[in-house]
C-alpha positions as a printed NumPy array, in Angstrom:
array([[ 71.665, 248.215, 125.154],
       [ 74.491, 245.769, 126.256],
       [ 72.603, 242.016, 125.344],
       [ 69.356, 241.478, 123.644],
       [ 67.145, 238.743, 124.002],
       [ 65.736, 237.658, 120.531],
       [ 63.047, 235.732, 122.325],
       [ 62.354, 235.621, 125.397],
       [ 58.688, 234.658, 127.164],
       [ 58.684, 237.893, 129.903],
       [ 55.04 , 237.555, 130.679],
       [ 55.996, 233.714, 132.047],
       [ 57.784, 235.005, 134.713],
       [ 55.654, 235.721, 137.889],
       [ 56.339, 239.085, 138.446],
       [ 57.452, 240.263, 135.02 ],
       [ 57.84 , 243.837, 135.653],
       [ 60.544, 243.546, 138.117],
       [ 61.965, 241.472, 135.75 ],
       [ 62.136, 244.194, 133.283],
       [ 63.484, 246.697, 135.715],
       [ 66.129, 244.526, 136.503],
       [ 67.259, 244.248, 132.786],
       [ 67.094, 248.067, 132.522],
       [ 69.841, 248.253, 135.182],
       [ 71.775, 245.27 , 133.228],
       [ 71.459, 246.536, 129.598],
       [ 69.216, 243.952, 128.966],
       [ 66.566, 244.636, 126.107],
       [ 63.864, 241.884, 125.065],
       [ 62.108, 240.534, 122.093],
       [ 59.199, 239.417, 124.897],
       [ 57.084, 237.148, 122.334],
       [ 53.722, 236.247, 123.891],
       [ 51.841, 233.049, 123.244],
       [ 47.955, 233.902, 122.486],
       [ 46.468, 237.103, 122.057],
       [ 44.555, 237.181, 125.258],
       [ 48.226, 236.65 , 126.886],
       [ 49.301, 239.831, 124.874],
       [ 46.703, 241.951, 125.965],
       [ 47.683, 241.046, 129.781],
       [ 51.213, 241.635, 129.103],
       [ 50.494, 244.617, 127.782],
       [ 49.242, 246.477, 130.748],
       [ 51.396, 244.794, 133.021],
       [ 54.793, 245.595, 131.381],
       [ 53.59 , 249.201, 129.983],
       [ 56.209, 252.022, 130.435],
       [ 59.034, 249.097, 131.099],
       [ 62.219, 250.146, 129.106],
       [ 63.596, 247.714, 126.554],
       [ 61.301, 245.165, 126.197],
       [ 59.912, 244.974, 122.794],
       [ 56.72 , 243.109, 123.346],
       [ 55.312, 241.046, 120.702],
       [ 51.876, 239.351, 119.915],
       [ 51.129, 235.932, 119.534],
       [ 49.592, 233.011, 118.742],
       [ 51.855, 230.025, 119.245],
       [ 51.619, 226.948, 117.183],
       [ 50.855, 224.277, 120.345],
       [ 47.875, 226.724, 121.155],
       [ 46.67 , 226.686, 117.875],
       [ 46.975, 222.948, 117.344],
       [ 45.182, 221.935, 120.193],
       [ 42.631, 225.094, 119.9  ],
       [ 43.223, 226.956, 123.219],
       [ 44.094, 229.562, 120.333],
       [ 40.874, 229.739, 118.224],
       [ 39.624, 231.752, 115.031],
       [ 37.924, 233.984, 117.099],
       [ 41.409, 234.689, 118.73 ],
       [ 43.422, 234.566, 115.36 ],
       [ 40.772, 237.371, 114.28 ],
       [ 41.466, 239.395, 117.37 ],
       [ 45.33 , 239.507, 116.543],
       [ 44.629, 240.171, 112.568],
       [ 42.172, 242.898, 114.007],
       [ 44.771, 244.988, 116.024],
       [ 47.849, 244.419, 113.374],
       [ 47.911, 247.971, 112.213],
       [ 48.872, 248.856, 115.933],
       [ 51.66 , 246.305, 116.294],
       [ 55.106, 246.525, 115.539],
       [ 55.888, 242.926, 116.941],
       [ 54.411, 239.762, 116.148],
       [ 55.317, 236.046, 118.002],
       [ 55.565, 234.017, 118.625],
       [ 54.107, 232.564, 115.62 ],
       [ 54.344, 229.227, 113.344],
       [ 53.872, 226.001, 112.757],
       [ 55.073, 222.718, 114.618],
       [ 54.496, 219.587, 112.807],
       [ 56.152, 216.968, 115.544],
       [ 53.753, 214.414, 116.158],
       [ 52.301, 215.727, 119.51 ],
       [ 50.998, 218.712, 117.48 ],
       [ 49.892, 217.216, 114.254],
       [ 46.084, 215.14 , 115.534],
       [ 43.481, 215.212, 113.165],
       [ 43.367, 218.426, 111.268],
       [ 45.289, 220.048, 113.327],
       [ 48.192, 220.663, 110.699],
       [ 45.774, 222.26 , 108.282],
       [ 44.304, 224.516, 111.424],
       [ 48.101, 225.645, 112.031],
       [ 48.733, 226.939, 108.141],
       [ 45.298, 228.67 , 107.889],
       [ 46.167, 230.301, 111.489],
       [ 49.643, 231.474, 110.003],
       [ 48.9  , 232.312, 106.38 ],
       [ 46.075, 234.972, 107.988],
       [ 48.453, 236.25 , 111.062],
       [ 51.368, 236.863, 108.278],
       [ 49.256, 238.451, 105.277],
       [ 47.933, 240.623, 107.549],
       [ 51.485, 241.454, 109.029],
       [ 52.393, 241.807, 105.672],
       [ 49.712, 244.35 , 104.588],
       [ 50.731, 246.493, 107.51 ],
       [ 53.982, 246.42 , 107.544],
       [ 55.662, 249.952, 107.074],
       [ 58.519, 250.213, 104.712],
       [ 60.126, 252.765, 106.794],
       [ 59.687, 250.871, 110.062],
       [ 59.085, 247.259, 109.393],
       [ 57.157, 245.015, 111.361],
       [ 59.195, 242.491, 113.301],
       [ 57.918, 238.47 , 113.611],
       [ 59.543, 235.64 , 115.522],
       [ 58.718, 232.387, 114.527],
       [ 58.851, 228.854, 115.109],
       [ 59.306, 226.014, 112.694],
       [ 59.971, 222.525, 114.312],
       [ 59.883, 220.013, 111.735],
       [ 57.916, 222.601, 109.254],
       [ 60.661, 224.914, 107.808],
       [ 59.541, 224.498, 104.466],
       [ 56.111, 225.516, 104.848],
       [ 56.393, 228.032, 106.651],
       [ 58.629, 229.461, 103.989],
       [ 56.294, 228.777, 101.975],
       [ 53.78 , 230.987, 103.626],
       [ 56.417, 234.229, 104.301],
       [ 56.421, 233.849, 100.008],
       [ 53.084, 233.517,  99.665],
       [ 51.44 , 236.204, 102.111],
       [ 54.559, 238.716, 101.188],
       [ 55.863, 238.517, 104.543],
       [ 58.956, 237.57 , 103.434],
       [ 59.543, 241.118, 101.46 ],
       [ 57.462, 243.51 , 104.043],
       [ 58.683, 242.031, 107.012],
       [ 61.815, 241.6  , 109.317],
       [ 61.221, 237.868, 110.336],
       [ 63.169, 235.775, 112.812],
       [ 63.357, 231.93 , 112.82 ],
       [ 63.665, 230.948, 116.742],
       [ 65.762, 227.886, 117.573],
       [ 66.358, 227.089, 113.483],
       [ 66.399, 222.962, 112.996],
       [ 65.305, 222.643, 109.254],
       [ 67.166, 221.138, 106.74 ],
       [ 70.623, 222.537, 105.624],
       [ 68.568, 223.741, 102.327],
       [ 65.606, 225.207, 104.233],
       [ 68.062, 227.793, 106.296],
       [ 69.993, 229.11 , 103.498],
       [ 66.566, 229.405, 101.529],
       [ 65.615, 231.612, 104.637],
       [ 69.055, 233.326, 104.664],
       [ 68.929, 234.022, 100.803],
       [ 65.124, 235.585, 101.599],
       [ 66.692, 237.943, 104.278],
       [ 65.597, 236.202, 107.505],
       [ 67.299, 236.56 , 110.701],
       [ 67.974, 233.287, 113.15 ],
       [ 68.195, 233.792, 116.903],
       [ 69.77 , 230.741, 118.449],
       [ 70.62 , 230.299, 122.09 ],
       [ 72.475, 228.124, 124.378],
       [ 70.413, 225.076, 124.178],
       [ 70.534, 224.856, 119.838],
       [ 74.104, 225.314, 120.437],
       [ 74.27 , 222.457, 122.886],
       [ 73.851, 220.141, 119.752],
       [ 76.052, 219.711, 116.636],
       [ 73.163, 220.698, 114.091],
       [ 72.802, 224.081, 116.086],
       [ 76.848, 224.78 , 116.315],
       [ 76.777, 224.212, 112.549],
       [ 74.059, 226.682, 111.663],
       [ 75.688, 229.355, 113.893],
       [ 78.769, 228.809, 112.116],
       [ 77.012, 228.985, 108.413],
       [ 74.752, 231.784, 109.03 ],
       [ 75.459, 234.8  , 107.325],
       [ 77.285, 237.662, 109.996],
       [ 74.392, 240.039, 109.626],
       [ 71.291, 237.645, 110.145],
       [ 72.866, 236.191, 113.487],
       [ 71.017, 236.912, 116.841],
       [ 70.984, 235.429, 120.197],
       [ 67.985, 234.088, 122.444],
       [ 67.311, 232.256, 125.633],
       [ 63.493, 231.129, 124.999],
       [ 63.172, 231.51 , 128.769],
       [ 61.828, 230.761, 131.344],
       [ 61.286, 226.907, 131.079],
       [ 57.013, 227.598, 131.831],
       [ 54.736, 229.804, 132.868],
       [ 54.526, 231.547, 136.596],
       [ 57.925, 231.082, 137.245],
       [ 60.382, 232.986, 139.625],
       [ 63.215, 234.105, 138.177],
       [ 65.073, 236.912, 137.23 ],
       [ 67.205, 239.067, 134.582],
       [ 70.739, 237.827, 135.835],
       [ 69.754, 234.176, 134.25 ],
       [ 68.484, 235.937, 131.448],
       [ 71.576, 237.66 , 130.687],
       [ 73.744, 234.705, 131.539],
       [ 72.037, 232.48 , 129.45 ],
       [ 73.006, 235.054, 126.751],
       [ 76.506, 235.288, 127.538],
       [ 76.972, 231.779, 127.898],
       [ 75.453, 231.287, 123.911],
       [ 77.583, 234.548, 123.122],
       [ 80.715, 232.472, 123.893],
       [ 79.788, 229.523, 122.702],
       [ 78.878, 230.761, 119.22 ],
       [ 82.294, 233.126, 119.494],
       [ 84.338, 229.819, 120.161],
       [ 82.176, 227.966, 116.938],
       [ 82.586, 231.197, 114.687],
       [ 85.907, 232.923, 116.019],
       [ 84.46 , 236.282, 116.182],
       [ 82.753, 238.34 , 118.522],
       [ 79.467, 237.391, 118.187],
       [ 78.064, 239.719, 121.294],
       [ 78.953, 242.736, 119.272],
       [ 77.956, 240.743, 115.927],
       [ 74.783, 240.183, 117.653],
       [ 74.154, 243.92 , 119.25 ],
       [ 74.53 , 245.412, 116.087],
       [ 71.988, 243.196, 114.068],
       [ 69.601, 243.457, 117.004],
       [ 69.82 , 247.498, 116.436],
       [ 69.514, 247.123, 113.069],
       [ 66.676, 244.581, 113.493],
       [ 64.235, 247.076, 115.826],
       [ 65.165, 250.348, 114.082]])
């Protein structure tokens, strides 16, 4: 492994599986977080047998909010978390496009049930890992990781971190790791955070491709990556590929 993607949205791309062979030949490994269960299941069988990509389950906010991502769904994902290692991506977003009537209250009960279950199944010796998402709803979902024991049980990732000063170092003082990638870093608040975040919770992302169906391939992946990798170098004045590498090892062992 020469890069890792923290997250990364593999099944988006339209053929995936190439994809995935092309990181192979790059050193490219994946956090590939999916965005409803039904989307996991697909990826499943169409990436199985690729090396390096760590694919993860999901039930993204947005599809929760607006119910393309339904209880029946959220019980599908609870159903098969004794079989999963990876969870995301998963959390709450409460910007005003995603907040309608009861929507906000939908989102929580989605995420308290998706991370109590993750934490009653997590392994000790081989913890389950969760990336998450948090616009404008840090503290909640904080809230939640505490509540459900998620927090304790599980190795869990905050994607593209924008809380409030206070909210990340209450995640960093609870153990959680923040992947950030060239667009966070493209703003001040982002360059900030990836110069306060402790060394060994640091991790690097591309939250690519921009939507779904879309041909691409692992070269922008890994450029992306080495473009955020020298940004955050420049903002930290360290090495933060091999900073990165070495948390991502000790992230999926």
């Amino acid at each position: 492994m020469r890069l890792f993607d923290a997250h990364v949205h593999l099944d988006f791309y339209a053929d995936a599986p190439q994809v995935a062979a092309q990181a192979q030949e790059l050193g490219l490994s994946f956090l590939a977080c999916t965005v409803t269960p039904s989307g996991y299941r697909r990826a499943a069988q169409e990436l199985e047998g690729s090396s390096g990509v760590h694919l993860a389950a999901g039930a993204h906010p947005w599809w929760v909010a607006d119910g393309r991502v339904g209880e029946k769904d959220i019980g599908a994902l609870v159903s098969t978390m004794p079989d999963l290692r990876f969870i995301g991506e998963v959390g709450l977003d409460f910007s005003p496009a995603h907040v309608g009537e009861g929507a906000q209250r939908v989102q929580v009960a989605a995420l308290e049930r998706i991370m109590r279950a993750c934490a009653e199944t997590s392994d000790p010796r081989c913890p389950k890992v969760a990336s998450i998402h948090s616009v404008r709803s840090a503290g909640v979902v904080l809230d939640v990781l505490e509540r459900t024991g998620a927090a304790r049980s599980c190795r869990c990732v905050f994607h593209w971190f924008s809380g409030r000063p206070e909210e990340l170092w209450r995640a960093a003082r609870m153990g959680c790791y923040f992947s950030f990638g060239e667009h966070s870093l493209a703003t001040r608040r982002g360059r900030e955070y990836v110069r306060e975040v402790p060394a060994e919770l640091l991790l690097t992302e591309t939250d690519l491709p921009a939507g779904e169906n879309v041909v691409g391939s692992a070269e922008e992946i890994a450029s992306s990556l080495e473009r955020a990798i020298a940004m955050a170098s420049k903002v930290r004045d360290e090495d933060v590929g091999a900073l990165a590498l070495a948390n991502a090892t000790v992230l999926l062992a």
